[in-house]
C-alpha positions in Angstrom: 10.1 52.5 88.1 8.4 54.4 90.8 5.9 52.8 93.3 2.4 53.9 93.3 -0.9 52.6 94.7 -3.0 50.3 92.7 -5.4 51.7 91.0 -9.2 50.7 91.3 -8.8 48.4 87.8 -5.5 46.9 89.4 -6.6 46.4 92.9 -9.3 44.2 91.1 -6.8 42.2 89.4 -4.5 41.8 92.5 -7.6 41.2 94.7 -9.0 38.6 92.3 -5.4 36.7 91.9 -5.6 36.4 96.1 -8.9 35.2 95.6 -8.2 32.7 93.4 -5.3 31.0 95.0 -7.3 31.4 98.6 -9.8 29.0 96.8 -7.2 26.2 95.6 -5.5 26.5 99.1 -9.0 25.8 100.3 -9.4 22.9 97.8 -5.9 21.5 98.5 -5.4 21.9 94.5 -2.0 22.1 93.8 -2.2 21.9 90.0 -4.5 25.1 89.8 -2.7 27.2 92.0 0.6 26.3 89.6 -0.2 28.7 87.2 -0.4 31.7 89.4 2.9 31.5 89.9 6.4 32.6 87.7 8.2 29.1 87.9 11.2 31.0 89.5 9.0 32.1 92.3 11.2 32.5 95.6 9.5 32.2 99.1 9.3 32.0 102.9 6.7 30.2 104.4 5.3 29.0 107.6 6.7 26.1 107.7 9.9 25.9 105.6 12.6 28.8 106.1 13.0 29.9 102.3 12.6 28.0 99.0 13.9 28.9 95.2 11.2 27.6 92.3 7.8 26.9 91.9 8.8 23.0 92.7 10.2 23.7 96.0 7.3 26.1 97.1 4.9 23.3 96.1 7.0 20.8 98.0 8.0 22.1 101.3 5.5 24.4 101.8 2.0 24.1 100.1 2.1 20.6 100.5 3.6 20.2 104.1 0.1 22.8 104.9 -2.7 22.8 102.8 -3.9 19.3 103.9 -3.5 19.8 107.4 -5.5 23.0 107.7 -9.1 24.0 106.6 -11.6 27.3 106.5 -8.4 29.0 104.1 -9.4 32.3 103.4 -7.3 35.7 101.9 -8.9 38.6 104.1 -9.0 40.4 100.9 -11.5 43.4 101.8 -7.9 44.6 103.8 -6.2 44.1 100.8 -3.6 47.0 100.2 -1.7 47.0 97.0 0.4 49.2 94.6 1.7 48.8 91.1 5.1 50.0 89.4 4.6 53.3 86.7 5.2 50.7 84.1 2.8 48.8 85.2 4.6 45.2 85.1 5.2 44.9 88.6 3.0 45.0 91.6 3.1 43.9 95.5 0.1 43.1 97.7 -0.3 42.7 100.9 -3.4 40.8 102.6 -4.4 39.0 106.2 -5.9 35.2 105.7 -7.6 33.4 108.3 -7.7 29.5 108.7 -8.4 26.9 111.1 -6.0 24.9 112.6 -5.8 21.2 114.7 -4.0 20.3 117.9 -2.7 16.7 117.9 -5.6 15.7 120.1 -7.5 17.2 116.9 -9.5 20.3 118.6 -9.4 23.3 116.4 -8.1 26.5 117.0 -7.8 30.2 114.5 -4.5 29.8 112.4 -4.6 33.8 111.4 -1.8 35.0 109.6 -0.5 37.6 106.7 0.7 37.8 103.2 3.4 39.6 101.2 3.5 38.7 97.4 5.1 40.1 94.8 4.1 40.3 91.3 5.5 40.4 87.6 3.6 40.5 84.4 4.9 40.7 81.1 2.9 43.4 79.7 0.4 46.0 81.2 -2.6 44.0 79.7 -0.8 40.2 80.9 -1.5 38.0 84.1 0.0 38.6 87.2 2.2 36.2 88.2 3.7 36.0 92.1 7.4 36.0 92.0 7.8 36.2 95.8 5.3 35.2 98.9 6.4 35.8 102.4 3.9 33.9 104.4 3.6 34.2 108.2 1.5 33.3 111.2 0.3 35.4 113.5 2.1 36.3 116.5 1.0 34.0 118.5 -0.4 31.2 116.9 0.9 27.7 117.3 3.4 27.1 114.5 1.8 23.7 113.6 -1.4 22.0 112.6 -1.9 18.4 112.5 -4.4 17.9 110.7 -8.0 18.0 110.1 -9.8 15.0 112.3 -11.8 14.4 109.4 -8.9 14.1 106.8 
């Protein structure tokens, strides 16, 4: 299938799924951001090398992060996507921002950028991600330790 850019319909979608799980990263929801993702997701994280299954991701990445961390946010309105001819698959490609904590508990910006790719079963289905690449800036201290008040 050839590659094309998203069109305005299907930059919603995609935009709206990175929306969505930015908000239960923000919540420290595991359960709701489950459903996002294809159960045979594969992914690389910040804080774990690589992981096979929707299990694993939730395990050694999401929740070895999402507690320690707060202000989550997909920097959507830089959102660049693109969608297979077919329609069925799609990648996208966002920055997020986030505040993280020193072990003395000061803050500092925990920017970084997403890859995720996407499979749906039909043209009219739900995207599911079937890969994230997650990384930290260049830069940014590979480890939070948690917010002071949590």
């Amino acid at each position: 299938m050839l590659e094309q850019m998203a069109s305005p319909e299907q930059q919603a979608e995609i935009k709206g799924w990175f929306d969505t799980w930015s908000g239960y990263v923000a919540a420290v929801d595991f359960a709701s951001a489950r459903p996002l993702f294809h159960p045979e997701v594969v992914g690389f994280g910040t804080y774990m090398e690589y992981v096979r299954g929707l299990d694993a991701l939730e395990a050694r990445q999401w929740r070895s992060i999402w507690g320690t961390i707060s202000d989550f946010r997909f920097a959507t309105e830089h959102l660049i996507c693109g969608v297979s001819s077919d329609g069925l698959q799609a990648w996208g490609i966002t920055p997020w921002t986030s505040t993280g904590y020193h072990e003395d508990g000061t803050p500092y910006e925990r920017p970084g950028r997403a890859t995720v790719l996407f499979v749906r079963e039909s043209p009219s289905g739900s995207w599911l991600g079937i890969h994230t690449h997650i990384s930290l800036s260049p830069g940014t201290p590979q480890r939070s330790f948690g917010r002071p008040d949590g």
